[in-house]
N, C-alpha and C positions, 0 to 999 in steps of 0.2 A: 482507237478501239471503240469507243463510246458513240464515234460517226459512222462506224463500220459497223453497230449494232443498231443505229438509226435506219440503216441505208437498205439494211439486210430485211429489219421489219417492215419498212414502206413497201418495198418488193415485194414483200408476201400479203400485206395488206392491198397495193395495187390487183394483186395476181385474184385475190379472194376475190376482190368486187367485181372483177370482171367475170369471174366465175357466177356470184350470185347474176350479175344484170344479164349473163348468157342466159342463165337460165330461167329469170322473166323473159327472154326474149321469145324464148323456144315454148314459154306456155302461154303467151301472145299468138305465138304464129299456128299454134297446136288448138286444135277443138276445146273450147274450153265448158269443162264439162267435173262436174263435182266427184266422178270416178280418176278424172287425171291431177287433180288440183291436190290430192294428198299426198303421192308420193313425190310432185314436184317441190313442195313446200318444203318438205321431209328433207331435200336434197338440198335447198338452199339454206335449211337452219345448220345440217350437218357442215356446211364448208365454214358459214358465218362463224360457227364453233370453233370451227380448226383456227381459223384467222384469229380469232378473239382470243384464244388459247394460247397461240404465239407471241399478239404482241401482249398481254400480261406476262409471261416469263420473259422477254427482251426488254424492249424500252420502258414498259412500265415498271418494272422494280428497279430502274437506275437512274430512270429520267423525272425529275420533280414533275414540271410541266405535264408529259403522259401521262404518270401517275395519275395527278389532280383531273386532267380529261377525263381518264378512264373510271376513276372513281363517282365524279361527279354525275358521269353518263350512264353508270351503271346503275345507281339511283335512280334517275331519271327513268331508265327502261322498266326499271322492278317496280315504280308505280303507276305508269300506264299498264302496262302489261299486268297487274295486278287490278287493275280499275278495268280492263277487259275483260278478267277472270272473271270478275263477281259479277258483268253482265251477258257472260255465254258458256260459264262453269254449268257441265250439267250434275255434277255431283256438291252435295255440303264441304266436303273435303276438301275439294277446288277452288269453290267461290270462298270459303272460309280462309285457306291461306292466301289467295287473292287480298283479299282483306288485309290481312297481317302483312303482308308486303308491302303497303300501301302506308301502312303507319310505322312497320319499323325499319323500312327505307327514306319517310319522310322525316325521322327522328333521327337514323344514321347521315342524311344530308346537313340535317342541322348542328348535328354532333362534330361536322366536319369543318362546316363555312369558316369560324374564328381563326382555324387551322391554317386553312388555304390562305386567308388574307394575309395571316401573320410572316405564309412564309412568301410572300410576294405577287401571288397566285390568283387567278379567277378560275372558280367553275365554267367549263364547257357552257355556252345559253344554249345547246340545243345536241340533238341524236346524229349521230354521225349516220351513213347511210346504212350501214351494217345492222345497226341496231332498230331503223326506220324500218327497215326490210322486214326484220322480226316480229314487228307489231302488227305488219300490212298482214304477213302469214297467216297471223291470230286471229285478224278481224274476219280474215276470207276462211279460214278452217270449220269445216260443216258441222254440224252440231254433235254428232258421233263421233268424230275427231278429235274435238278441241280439247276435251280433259289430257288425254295422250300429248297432244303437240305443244300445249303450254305447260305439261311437267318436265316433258323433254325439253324442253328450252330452258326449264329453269334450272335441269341438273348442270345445262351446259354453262349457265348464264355465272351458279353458283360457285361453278371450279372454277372459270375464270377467275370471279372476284378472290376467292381463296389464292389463289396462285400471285393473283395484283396484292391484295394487301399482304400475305406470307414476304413475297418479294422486298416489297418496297419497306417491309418494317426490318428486314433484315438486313438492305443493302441501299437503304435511297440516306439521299444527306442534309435532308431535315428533320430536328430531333422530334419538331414539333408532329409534324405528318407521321412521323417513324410511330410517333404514340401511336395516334389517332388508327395509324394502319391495323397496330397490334391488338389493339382495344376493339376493332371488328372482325378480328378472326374468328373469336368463340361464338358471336351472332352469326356469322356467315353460314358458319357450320350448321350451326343448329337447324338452319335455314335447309340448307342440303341434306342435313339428316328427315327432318319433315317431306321434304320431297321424294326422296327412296323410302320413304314408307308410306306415301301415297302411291307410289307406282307399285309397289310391292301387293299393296288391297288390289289395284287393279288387273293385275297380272294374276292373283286368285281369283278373278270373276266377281268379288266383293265389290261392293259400294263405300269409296273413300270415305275412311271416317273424319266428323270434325279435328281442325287445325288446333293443334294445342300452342301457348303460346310461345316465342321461342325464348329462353333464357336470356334473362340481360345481365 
């Protein structure tokens, strides 16, 4: 069962990337031009989402290993992509939770490391291409853009991790990660609730308000 849940999310993870690198290919081949460059991004955060979304509910809440990847990488994206924010955020809102990402995902990594070692484990050293892709998006997103395209990614960014740690603290089979998962659920959220309430300012036509901090 457990190789048949392996087998089934490499598939769908295979099937993504090739979907995202289609569609680098196609705004390679395409005029590239700051009118087409939005909604093609848009298209490649939406699949990255879908794929990311899958394997957090499959391999990573049963697989230690995935887990630990996915945990560790997910950090990793939320503080570039945070350190992006606060240099092409055009609102206080943006660049402020930019910020807080940056320090309470670098505090959630550290919160984790003793975890990972104990249970036999190394952090990911680096972004798998999924998550590379999402940053490339960010750096190239025009400056009218970017507040929209990095909340969206991070509402997408933030169910993922919900779904990996909910998962793995309910079904993975080390006690020590099992903690550690559970113990960043209430942050995660908090995280994802700040984010629907910045998209919410900007879908009124308001200017996001400063980031409050998120509950620890």
């Amino acid at each position: 069962m457990k190789r048949a849940i392996l087998l089934a999310a490499a598939a769908v993870t295979t099937l993504g990337l090739a979907a995202c690198q289609k569609q680098k290919d196609q705004t390679s081949n395409a005029a590239s031009t700051t009118a087409n460059s939005a909604p093609v991004s848009g298209t490649q955060d939406a699949t990255a989402a879908a794929v990311g979304a899958t394997s957090a509910s499959t391999v990573g809440s049963v697989s230690t290993d995935e887990f630990v990847s996915n945990a560790s990488q997910s950090d990793m994206y939320e503080i570039q992509a945070g350190q992006i924010a606060q240099q092409k955020g055009q609102s206080k809102g943006v660049k402020d939770f930019g910020k807080m990402m940056v320090a309470d995902h670098t505090a959630m990594s550290k919160e984790m490391a003793p975890l990972i070692a104990a249970a036999g484990q190394k952090p990911s050293p680096d972004l798998d291409q999924r998550r590379k892709g999402l940053l490339d998006n960010l750096k190239g997103a025009p400056a009218d853009r970017f507040d929209k395209e990095y909340l969206d990614q991070q509402e997408a960014a933030h169910n993922e991790a919900l779904t990996l740690m909910k998962g793995y603290a309910d079904r993975g089979s080390d006690a020590g990660l099992k903690g550690g998962a559970a113990k960043a659920v209430p942050k995660i959220q908090a995280h994802l609730d700040k984010v629907h309430e910045l998209q919410q300012g900007m879908a009124n036509g308001g200017s996001s308000s400063p980031a409050a901090p998120a509950k620890k």
